[in-house]
PDB file of N, CA, C and O in Angstrom:
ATOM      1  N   UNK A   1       0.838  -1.168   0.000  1.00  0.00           N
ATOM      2  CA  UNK A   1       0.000   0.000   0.000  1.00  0.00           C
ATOM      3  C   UNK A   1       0.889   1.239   0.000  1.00  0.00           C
ATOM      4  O   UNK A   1       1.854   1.310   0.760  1.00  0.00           O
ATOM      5  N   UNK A   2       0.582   2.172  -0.811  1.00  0.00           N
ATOM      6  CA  UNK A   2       1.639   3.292  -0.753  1.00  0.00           C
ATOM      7  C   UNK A   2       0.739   4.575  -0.308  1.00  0.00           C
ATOM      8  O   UNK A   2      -0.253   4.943  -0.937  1.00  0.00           O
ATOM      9  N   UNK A   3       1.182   5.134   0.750  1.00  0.00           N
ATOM     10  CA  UNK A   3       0.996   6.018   1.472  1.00  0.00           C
ATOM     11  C   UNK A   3       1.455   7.270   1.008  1.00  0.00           C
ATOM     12  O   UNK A   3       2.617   7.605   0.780  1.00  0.00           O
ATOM     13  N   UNK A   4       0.115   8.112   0.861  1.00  0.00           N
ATOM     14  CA  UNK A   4       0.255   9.591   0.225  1.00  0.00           C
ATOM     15  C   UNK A   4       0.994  10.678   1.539  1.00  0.00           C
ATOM     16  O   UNK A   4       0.209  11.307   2.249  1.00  0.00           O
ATOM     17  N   UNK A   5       1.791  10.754   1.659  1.00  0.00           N
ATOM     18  CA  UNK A   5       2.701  11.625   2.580  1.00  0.00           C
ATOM     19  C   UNK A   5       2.228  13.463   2.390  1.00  0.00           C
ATOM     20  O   UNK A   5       2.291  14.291   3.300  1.00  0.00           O
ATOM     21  N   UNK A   6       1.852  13.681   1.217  1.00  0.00           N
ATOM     22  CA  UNK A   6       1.559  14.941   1.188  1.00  0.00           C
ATOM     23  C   UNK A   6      -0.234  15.141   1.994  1.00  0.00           C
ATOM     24  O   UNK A   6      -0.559  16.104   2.688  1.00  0.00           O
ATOM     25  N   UNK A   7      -1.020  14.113   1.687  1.00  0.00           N
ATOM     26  CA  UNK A   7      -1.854  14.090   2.135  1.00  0.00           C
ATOM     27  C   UNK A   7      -2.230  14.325   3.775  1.00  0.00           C
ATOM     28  O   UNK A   7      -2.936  14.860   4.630  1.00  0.00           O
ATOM     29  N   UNK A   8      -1.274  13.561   3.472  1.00  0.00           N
ATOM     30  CA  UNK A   8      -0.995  13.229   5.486  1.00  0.00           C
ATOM     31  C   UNK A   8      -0.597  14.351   6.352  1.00  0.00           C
ATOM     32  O   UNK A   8      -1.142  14.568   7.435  1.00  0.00           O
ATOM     33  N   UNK A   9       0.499  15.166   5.793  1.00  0.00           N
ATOM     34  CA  UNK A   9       0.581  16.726   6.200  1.00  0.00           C
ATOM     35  C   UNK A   9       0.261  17.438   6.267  1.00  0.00           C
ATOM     36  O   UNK A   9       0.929  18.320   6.806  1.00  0.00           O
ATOM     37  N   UNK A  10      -1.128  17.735   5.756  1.00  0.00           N
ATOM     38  CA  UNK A  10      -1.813  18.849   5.075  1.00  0.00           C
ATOM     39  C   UNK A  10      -2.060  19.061   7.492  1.00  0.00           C
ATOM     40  O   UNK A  10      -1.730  20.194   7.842  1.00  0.00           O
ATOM     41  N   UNK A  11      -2.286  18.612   8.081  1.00  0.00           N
ATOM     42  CA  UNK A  11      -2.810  18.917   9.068  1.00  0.00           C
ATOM     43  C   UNK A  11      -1.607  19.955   9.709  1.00  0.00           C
ATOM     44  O   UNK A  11      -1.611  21.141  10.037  1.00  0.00           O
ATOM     45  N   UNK A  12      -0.390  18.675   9.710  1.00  0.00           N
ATOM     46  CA  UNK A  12       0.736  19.509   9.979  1.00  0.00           C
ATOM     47  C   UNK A  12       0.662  21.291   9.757  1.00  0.00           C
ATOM     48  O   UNK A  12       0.386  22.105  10.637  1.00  0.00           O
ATOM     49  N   UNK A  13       0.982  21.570   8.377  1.00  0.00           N
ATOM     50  CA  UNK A  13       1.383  22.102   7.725  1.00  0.00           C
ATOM     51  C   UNK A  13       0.142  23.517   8.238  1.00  0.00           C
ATOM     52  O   UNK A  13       0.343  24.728   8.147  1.00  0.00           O
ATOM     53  N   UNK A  14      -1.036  22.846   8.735  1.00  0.00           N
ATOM     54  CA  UNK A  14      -2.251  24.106   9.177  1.00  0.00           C
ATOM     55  C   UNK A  14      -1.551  24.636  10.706  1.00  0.00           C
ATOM     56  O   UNK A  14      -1.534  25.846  10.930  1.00  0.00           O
ATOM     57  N   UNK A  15      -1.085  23.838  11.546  1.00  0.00           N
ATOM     58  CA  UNK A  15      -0.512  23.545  12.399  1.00  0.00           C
ATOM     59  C   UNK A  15       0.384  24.528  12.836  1.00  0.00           C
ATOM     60  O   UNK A  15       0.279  25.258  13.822  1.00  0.00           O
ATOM     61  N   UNK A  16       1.538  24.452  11.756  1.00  0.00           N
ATOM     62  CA  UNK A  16       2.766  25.125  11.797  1.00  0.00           C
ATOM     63  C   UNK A  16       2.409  26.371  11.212  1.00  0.00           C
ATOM     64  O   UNK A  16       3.274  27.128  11.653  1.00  0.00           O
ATOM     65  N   UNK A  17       1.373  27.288  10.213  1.00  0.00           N
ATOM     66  CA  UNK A  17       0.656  28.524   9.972  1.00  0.00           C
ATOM     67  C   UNK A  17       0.309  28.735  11.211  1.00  0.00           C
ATOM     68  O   UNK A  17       0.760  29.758  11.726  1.00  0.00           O
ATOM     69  N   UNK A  18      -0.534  27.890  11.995  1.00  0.00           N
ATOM     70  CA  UNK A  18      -1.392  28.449  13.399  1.00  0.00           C
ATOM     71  C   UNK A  18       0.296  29.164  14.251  1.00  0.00           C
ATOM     72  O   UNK A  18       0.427  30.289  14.733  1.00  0.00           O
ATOM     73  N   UNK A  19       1.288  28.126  14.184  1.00  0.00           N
ATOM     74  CA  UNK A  19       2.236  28.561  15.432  1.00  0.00           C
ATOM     75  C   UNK A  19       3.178  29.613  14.724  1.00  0.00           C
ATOM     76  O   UNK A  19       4.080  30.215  15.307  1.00  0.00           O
ATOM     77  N   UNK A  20       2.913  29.730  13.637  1.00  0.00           N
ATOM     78  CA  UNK A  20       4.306  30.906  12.930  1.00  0.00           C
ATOM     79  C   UNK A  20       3.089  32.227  13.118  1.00  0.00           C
ATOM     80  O   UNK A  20       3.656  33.298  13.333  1.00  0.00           O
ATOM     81  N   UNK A  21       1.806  32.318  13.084  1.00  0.00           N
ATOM     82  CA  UNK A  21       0.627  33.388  13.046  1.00  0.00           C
ATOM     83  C   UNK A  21       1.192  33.745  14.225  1.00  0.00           C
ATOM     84  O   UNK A  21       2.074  34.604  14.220  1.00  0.00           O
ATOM     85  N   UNK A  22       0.659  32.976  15.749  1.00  0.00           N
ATOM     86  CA  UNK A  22       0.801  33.045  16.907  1.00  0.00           C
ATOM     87  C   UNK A  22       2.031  33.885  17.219  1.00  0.00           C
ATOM     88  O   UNK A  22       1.957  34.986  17.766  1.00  0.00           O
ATOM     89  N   UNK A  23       3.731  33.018  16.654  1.00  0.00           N
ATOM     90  CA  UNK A  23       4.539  33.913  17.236  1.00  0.00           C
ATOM     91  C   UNK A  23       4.802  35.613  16.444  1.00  0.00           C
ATOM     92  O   UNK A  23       5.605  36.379  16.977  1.00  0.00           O
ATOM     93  N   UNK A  24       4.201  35.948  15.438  1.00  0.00           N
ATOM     94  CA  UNK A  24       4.272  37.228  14.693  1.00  0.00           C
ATOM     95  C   UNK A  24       3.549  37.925  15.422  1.00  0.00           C
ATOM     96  O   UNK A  24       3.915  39.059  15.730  1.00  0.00           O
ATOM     97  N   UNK A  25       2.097  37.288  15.960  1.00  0.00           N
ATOM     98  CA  UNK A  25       1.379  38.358  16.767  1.00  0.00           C
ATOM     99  C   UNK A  25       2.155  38.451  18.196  1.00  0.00           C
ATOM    100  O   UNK A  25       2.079  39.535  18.775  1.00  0.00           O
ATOM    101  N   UNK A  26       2.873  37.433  18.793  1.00  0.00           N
ATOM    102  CA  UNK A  26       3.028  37.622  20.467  1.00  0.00           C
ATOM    103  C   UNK A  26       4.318  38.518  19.843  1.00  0.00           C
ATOM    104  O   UNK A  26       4.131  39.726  19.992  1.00  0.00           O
ATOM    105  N   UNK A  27       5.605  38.170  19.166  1.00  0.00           N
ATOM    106  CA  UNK A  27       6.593  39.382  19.077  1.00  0.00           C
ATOM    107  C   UNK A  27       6.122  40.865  18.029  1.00  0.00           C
ATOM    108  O   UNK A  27       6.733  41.811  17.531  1.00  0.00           O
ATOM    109  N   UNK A  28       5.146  40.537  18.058  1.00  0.00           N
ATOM    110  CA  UNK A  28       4.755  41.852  17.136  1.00  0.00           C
ATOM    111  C   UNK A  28       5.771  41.888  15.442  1.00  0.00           C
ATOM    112  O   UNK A  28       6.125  43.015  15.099  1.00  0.00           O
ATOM    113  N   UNK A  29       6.069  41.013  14.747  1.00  0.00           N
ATOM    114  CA  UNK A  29       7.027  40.855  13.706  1.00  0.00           C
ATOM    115  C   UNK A  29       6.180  40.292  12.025  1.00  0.00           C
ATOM    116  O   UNK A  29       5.694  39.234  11.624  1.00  0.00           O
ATOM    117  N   UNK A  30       6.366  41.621  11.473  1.00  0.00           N
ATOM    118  CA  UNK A  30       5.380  40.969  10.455  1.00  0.00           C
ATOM    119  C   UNK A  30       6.243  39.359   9.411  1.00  0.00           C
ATOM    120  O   UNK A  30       7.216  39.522   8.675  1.00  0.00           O
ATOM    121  N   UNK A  31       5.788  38.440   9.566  1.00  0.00           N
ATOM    122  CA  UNK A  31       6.203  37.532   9.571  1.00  0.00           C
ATOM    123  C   UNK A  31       5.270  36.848   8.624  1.00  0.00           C
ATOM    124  O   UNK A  31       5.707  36.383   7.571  1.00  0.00           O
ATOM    125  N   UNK A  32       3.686  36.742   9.028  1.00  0.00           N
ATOM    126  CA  UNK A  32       3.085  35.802   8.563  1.00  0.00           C
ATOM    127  C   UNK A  32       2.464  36.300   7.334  1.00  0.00           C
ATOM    128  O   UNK A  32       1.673  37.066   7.886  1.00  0.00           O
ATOM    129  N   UNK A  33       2.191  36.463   5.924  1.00  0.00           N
ATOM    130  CA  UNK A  33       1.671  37.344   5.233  1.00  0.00           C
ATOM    131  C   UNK A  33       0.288  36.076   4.295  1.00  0.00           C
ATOM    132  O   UNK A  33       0.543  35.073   3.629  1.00  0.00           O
ATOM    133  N   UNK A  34      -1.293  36.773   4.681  1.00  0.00           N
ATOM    134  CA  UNK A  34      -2.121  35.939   4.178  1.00  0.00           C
ATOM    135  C   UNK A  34      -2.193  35.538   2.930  1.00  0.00           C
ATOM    136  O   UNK A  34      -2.498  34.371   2.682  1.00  0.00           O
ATOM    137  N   UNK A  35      -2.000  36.189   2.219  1.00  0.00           N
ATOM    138  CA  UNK A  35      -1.378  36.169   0.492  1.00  0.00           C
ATOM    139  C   UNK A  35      -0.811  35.216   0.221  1.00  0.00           C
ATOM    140  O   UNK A  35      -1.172  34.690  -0.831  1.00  0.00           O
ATOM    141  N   UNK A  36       0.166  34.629   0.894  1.00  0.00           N
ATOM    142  CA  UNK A  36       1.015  33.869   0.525  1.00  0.00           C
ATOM    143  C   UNK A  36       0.678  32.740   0.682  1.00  0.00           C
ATOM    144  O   UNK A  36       0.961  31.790  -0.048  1.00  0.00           O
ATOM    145  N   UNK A  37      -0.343  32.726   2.231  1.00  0.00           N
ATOM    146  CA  UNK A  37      -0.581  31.337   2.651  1.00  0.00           C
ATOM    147  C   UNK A  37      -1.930  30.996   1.994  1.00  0.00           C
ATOM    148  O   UNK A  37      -2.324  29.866   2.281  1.00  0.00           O
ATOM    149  N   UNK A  38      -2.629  31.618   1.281  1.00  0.00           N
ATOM    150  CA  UNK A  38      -3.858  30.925   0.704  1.00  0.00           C
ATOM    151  C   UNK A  38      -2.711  30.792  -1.020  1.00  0.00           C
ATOM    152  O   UNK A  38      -2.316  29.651  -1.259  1.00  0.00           O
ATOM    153  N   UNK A  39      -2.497  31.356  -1.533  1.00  0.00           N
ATOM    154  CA  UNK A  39      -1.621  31.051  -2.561  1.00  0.00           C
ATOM    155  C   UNK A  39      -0.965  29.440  -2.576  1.00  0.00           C
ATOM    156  O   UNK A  39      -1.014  28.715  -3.569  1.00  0.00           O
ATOM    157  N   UNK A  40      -0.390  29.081  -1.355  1.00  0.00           N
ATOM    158  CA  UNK A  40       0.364  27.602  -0.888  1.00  0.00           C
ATOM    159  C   UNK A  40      -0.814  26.908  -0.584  1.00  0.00           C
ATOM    160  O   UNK A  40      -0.724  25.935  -1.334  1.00  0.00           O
ATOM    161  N   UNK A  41      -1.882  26.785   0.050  1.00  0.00           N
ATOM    162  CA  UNK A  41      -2.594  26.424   0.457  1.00  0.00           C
ATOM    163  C   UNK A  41      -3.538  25.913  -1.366  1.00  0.00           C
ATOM    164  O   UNK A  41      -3.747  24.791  -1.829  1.00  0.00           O
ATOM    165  N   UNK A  42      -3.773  26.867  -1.760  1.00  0.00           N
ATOM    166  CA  UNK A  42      -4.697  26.533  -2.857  1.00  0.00           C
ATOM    167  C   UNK A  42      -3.396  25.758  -3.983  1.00  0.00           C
ATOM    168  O   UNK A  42      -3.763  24.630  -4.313  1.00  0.00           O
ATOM    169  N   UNK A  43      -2.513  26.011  -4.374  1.00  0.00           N
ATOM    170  CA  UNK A  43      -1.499  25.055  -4.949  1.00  0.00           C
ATOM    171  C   UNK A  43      -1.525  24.096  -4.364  1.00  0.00           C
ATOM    172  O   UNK A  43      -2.074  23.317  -5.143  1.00  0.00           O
ATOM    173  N   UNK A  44      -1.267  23.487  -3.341  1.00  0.00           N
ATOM    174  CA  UNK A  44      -1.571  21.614  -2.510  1.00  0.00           C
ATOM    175  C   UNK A  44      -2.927  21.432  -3.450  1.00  0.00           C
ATOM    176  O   UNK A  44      -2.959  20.557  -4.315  1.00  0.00           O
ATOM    177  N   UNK A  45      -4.096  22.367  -3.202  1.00  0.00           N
ATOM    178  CA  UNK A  45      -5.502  21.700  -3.498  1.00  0.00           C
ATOM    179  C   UNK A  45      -5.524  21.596  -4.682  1.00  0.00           C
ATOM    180  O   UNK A  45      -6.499  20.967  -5.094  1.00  0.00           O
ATOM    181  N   UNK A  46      -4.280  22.252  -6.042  1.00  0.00           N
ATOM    182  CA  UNK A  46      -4.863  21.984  -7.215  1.00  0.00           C
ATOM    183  C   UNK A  46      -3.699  20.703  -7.245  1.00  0.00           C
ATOM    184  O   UNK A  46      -4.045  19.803  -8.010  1.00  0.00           O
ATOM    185  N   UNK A  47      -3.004  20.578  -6.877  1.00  0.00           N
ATOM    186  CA  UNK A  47      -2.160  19.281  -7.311  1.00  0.00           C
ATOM    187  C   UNK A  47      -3.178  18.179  -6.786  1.00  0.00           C
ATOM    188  O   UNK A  47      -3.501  17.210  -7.472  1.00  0.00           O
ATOM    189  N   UNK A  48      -3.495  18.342  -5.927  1.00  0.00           N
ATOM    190  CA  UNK A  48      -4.501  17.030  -5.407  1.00  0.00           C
ATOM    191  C   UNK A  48      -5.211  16.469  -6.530  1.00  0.00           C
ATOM    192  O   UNK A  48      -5.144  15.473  -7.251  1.00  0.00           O
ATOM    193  N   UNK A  49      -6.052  17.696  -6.367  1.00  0.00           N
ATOM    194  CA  UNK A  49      -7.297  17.565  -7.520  1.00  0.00           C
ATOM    195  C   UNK A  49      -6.476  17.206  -9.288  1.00  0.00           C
ATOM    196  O   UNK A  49      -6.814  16.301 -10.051  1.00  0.00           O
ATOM    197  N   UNK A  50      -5.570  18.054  -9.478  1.00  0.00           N
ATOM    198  CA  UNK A  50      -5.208  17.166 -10.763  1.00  0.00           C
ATOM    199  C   UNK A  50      -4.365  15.673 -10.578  1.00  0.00           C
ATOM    200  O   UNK A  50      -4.063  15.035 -11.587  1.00  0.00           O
ATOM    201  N   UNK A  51      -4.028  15.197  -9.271  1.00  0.00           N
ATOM    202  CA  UNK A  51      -3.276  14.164  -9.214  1.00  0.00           C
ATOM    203  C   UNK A  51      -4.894  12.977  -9.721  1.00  0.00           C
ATOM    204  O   UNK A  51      -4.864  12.036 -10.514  1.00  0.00           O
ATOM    205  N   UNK A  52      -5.945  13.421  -9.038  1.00  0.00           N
ATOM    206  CA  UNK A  52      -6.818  12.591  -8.709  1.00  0.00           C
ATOM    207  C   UNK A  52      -7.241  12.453 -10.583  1.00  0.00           C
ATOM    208  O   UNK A  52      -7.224  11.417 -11.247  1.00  0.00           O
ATOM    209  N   UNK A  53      -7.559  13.722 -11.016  1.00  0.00           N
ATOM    210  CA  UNK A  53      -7.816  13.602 -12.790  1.00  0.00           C
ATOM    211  C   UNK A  53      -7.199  12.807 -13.661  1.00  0.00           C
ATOM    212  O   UNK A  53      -7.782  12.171 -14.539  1.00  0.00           O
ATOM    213  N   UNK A  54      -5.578  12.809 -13.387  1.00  0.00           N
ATOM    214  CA  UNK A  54      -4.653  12.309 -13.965  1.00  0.00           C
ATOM    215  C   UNK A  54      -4.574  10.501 -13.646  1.00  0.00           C
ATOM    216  O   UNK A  54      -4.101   9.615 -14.357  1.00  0.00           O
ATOM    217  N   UNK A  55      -5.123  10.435 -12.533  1.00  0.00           N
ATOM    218  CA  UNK A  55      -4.841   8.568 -12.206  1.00  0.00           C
ATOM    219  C   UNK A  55      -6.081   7.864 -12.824  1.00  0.00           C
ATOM    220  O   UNK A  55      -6.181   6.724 -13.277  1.00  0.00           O
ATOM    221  N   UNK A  56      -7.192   9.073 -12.693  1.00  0.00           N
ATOM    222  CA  UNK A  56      -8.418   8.515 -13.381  1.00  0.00           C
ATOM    223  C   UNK A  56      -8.187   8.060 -14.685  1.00  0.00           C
ATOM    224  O   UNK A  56      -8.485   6.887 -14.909  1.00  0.00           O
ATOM    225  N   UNK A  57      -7.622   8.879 -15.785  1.00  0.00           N
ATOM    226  CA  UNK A  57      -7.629   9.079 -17.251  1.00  0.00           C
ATOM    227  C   UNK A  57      -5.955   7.616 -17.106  1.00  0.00           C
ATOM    228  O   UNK A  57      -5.868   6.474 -17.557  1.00  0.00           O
ATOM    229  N   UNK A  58      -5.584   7.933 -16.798  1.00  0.00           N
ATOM    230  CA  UNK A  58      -4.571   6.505 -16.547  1.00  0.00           C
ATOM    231  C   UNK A  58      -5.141   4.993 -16.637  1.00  0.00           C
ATOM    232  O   UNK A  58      -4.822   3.981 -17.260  1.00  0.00           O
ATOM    233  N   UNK A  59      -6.381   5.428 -15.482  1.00  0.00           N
ATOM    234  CA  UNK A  59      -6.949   3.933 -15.255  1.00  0.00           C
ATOM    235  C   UNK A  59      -7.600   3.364 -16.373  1.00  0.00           C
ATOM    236  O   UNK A  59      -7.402   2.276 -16.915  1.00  0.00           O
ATOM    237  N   UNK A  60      -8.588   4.467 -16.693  1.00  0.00           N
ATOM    238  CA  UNK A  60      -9.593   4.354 -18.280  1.00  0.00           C
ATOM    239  C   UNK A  60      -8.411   4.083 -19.258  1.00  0.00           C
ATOM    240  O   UNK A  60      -8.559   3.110 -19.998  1.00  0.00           O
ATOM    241  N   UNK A  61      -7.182   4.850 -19.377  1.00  0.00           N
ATOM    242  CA  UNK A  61      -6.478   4.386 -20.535  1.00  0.00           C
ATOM    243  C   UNK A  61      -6.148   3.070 -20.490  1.00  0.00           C
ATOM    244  O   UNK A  61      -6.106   2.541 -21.601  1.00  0.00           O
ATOM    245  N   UNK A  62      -5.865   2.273 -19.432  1.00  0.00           N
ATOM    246  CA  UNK A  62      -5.360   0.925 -19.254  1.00  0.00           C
ATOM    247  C   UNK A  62      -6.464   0.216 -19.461  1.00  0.00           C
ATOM    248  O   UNK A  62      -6.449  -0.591 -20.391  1.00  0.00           O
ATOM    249  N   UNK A  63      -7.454   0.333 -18.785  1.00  0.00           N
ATOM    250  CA  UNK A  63      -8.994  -0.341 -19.205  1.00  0.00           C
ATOM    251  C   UNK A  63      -8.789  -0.354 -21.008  1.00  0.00           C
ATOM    252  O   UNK A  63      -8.560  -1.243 -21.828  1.00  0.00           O
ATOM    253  N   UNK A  64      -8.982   0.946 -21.074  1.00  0.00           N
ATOM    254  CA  UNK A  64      -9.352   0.452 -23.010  1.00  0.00           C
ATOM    255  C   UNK A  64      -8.258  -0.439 -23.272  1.00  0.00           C
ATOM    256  O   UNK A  64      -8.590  -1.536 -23.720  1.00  0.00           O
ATOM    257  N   UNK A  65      -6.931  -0.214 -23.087  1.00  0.00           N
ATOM    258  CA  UNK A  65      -6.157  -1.067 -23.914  1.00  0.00           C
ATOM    259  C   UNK A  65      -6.231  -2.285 -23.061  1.00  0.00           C
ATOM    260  O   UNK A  65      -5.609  -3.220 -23.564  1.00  0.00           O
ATOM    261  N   UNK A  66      -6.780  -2.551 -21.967  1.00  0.00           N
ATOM    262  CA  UNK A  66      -6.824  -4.281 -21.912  1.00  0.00           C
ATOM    263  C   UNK A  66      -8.339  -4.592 -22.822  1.00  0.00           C
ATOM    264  O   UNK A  66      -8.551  -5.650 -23.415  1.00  0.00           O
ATOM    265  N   UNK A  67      -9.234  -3.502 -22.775  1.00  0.00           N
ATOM    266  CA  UNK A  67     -10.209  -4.436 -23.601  1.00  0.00           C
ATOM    267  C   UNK A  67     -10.461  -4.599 -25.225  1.00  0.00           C
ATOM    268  O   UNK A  67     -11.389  -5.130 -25.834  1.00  0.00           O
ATOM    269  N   UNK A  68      -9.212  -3.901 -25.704  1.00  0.00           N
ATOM    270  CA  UNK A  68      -9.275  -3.754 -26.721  1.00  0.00           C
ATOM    271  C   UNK A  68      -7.991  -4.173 -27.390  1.00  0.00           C
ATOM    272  O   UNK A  68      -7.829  -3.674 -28.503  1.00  0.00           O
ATOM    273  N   UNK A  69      -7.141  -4.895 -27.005  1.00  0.00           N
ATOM    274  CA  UNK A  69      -5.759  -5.454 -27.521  1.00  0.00           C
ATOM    275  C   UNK A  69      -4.774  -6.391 -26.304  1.00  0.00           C
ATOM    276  O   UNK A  69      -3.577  -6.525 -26.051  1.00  0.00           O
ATOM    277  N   UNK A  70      -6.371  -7.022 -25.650  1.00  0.00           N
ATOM    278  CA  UNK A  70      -5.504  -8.125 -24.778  1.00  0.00           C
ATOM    279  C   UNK A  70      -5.864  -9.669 -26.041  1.00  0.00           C
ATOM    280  O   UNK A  70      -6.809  -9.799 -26.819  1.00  0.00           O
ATOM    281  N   UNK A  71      -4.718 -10.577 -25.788  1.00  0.00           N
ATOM    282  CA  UNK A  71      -4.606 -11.573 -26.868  1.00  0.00           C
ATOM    283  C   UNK A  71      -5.699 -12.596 -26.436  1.00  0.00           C
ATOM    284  O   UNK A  71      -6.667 -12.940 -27.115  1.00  0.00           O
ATOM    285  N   UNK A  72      -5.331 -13.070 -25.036  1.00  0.00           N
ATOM    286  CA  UNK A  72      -6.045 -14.062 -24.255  1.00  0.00           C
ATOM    287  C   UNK A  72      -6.518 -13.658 -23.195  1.00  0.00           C
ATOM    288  O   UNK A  72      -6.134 -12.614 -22.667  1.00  0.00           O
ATOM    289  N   UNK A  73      -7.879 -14.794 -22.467  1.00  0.00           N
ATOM    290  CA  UNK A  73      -8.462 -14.653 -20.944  1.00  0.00           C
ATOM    291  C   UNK A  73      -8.187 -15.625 -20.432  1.00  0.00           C
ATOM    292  O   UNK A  73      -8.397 -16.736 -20.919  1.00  0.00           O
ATOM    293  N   UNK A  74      -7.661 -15.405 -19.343  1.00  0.00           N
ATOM    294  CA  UNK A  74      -7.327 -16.590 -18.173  1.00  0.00           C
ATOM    295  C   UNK A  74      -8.688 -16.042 -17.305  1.00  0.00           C
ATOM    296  O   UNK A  74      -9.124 -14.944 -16.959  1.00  0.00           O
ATOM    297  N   UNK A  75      -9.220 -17.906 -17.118  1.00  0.00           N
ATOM    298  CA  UNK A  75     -10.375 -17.827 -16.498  1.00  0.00           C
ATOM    299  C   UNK A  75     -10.156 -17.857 -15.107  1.00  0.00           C
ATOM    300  O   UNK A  75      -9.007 -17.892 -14.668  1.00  0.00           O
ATOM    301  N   UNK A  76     -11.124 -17.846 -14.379  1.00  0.00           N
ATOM    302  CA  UNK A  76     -11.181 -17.078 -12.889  1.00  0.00           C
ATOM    303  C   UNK A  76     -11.997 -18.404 -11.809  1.00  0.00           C
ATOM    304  O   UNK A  76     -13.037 -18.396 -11.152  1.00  0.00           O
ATOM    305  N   UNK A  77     -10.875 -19.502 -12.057  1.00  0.00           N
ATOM    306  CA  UNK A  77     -11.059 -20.968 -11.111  1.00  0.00           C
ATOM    307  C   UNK A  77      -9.887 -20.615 -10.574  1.00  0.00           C
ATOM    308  O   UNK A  77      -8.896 -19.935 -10.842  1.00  0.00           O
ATOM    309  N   UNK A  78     -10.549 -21.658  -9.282  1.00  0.00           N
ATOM    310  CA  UNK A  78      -9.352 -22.081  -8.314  1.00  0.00           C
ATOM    311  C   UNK A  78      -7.608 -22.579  -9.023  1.00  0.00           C
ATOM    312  O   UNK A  78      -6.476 -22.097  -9.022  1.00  0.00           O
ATOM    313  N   UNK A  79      -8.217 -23.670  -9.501  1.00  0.00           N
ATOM    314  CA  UNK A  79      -7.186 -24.306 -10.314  1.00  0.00           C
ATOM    315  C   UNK A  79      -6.337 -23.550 -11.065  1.00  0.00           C
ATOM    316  O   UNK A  79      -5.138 -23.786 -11.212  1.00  0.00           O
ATOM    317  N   UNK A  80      -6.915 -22.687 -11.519  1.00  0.00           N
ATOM    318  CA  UNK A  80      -6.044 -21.613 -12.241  1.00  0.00           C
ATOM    319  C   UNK A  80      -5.255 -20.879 -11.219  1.00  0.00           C
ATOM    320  O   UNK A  80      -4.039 -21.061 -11.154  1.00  0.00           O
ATOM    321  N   UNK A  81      -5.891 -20.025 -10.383  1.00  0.00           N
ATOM    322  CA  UNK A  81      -5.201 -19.460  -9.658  1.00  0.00           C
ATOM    323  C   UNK A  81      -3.854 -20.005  -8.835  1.00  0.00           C
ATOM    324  O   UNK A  81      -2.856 -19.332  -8.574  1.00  0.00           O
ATOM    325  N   UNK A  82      -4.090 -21.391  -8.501  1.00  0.00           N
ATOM    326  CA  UNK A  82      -2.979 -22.446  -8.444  1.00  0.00           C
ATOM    327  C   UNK A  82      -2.252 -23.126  -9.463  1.00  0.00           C
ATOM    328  O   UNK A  82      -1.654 -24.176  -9.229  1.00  0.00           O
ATOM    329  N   UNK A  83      -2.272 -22.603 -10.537  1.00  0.00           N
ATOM    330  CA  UNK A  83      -1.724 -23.131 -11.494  1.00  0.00           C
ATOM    331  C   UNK A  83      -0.642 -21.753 -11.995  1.00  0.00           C
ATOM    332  O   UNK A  83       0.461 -22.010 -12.478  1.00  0.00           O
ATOM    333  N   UNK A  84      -0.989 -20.691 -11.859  1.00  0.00           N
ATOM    334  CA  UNK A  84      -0.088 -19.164 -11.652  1.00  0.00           C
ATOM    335  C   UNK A  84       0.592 -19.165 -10.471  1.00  0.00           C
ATOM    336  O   UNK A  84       1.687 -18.621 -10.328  1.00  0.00           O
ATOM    337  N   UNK A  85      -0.135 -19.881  -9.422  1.00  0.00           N
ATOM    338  CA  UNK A  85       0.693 -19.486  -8.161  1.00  0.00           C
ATOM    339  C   UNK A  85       1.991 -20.092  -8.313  1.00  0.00           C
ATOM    340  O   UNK A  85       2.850 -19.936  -7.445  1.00  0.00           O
TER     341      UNK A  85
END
């Protein structure tokens, strides 16, 4: 199973905005600028969203070409499956 790591951060990553906000307001240091962080924020959401477009149109492409230029079907018995194993 391969584990989406960017996915997984997204909490982090709100996390570490909340504590870099926090210390700009307690030292008074303009530090945190909102611009930037919805800018980063909406770039993660379009890679997502085109990662998700892109695996789709992948899958359909592999679909057509197995149903349309596979040679043979291996049938779907036991025996078979022990006979690959």
């Amino acid at each position: 199973m391969k584990v989406d790591y960017i996915a997984l951060s997204i909490p982090i990553f709100f996390l570490l905005i909340g504590v870099e906000l926090l210390y700009s307001v307690i030292k008074k240091v303009r530090l945190y600028r909102l611009n930037d962080s919805i800018t980063n924020i909406s770039l993660g959401i379009g890679q997502q969203i085109t990662g998700i477009f892109m695996k789709t149109a992948l899958f359909f492409g592999y679909l057509y070409l197995y149903d349309t230029f596979r040679f043979f079907t291996i049938e779907n018995t036991f025996l078979t499956w022990v006979a690959l194993f």
